[in-house]
Structures are given as C-alpha cells and as structure tokens.
C-alpha positions as CSV (number, residue, x, y, z in Angstrom):
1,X,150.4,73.6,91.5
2,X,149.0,70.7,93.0
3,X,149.6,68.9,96.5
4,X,151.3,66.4,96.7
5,X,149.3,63.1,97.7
6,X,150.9,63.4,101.3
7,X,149.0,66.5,101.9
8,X,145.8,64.8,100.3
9,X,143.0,64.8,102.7
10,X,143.0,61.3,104.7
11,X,139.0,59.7,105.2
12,X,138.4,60.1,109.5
13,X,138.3,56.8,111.0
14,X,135.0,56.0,112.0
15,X,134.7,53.8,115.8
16,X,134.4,50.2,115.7
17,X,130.9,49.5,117.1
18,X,129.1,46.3,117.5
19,X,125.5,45.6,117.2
20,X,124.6,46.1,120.8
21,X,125.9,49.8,120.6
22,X,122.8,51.7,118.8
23,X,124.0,55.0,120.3
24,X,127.0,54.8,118.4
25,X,125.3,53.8,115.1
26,X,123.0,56.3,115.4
27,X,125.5,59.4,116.3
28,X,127.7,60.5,113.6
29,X,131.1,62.0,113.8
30,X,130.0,65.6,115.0
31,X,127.8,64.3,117.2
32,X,124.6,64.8,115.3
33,X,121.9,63.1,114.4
34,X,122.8,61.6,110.6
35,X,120.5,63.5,108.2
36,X,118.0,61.4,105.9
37,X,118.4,61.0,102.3
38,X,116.2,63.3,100.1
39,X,114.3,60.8,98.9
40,X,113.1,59.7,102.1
41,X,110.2,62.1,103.4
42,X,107.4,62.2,106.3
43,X,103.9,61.0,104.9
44,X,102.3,64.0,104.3
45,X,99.3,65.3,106.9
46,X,95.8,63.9,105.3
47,X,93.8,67.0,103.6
48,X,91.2,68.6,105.6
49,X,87.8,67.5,104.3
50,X,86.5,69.8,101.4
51,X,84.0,72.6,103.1
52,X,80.4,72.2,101.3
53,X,78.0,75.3,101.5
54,X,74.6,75.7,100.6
55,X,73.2,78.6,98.6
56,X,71.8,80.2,101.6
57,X,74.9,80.3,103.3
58,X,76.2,81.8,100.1
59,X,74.3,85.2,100.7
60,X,75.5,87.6,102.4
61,X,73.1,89.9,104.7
62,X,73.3,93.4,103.1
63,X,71.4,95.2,106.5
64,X,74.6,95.1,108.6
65,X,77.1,96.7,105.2
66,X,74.1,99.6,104.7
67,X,73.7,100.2,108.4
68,X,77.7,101.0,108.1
69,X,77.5,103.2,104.7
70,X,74.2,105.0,106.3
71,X,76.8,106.0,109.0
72,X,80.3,106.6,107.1
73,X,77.4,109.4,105.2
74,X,76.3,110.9,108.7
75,X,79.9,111.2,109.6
76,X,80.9,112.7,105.8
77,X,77.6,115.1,106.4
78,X,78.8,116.0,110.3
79,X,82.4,116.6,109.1
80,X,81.1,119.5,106.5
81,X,79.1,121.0,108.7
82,X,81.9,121.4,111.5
83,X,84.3,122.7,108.3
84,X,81.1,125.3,107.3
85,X,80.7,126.1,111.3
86,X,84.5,126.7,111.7
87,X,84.8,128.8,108.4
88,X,81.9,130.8,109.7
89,X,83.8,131.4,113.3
90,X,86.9,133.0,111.4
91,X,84.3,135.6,109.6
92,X,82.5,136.5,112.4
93,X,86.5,137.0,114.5
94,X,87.6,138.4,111.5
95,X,84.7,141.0,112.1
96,X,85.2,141.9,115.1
97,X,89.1,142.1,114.8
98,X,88.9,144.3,111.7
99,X,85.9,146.4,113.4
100,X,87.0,146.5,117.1
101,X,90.8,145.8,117.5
C-alpha cells in the first residue's frame, strides 16, 4: 500500500538570494531564526572563585542557638501551666455546678 511517487513529498524551493541579501540567508522558510547544530554551544560562564574559610569562621556562636532553646523551654513550661490552670477552672465550675445549680 504504498504512494505512488506522484504523491511523494516534493523538497520546497528555497529563494534565490545573493550575497548582499543577509536577511534572507539568515531567515529560514518559516521565518525563524535557523537553529544551531548540537555540537555547536555557548562557552560556558567562568566558575566563581572557590570560597576559602578560616577555622574561626568555621565556628559557630552557640549563645544565640541556647538563648532560643532557653526560650522554646519557658514557652513548653508556660504552656503546662495554662493546661494545669485551665484543668483546675473546670474543677472548681464543676463544683459549683454540681453544688449550686
């Protein structure tokens, strides 16, 4: 079931351009750009330099990371106590509902 080689495909034409015409040369048949070959690349960006640290720079300063766990305990310790304070406020409504109402 093939075509016959009338229906084969035909090759498009291209314009006839001289050498003054660069727009022509440069513009393919749909108008585009023409796309480089894959083995023709941009140079690649130079690498940043390499970052060089001394030891002191290495270490870190604990003050600021136990300032921050002294707090997250105070806020652990606060959060109890207002869980203790509200269990507490349900006894003493619980009281006077039972003894009262």
């Amino acid at each position: 079931d093939s075509l016959p080689s009338s229906f084969a495909p035909s090759p498009v034409p291209l314009p006839q351009t001289n050498a003054n015409d660069t727009e022509l040369q440069l513009i393919n048949d749909e108008g585009n750009l023409p796309s480089l070959p894959s083995s023709i690349s941009p140079p690649q960006a130079p690498a940043p330099a390499p970052i060089v640290m001394t030891e002191e720079e290495l270490v870190i300063d604990t003050s600021e990371i136990e300032k921050m766990a002294f707090q997250k305990q105070e806020i652990e310790k606060t959060i109890k106590e207002k869980e203790a304070l509200e269990e507490k406020e349900k006894q003493i409504d619980t009281f006077f509902m039972d003894k009262y109402f």
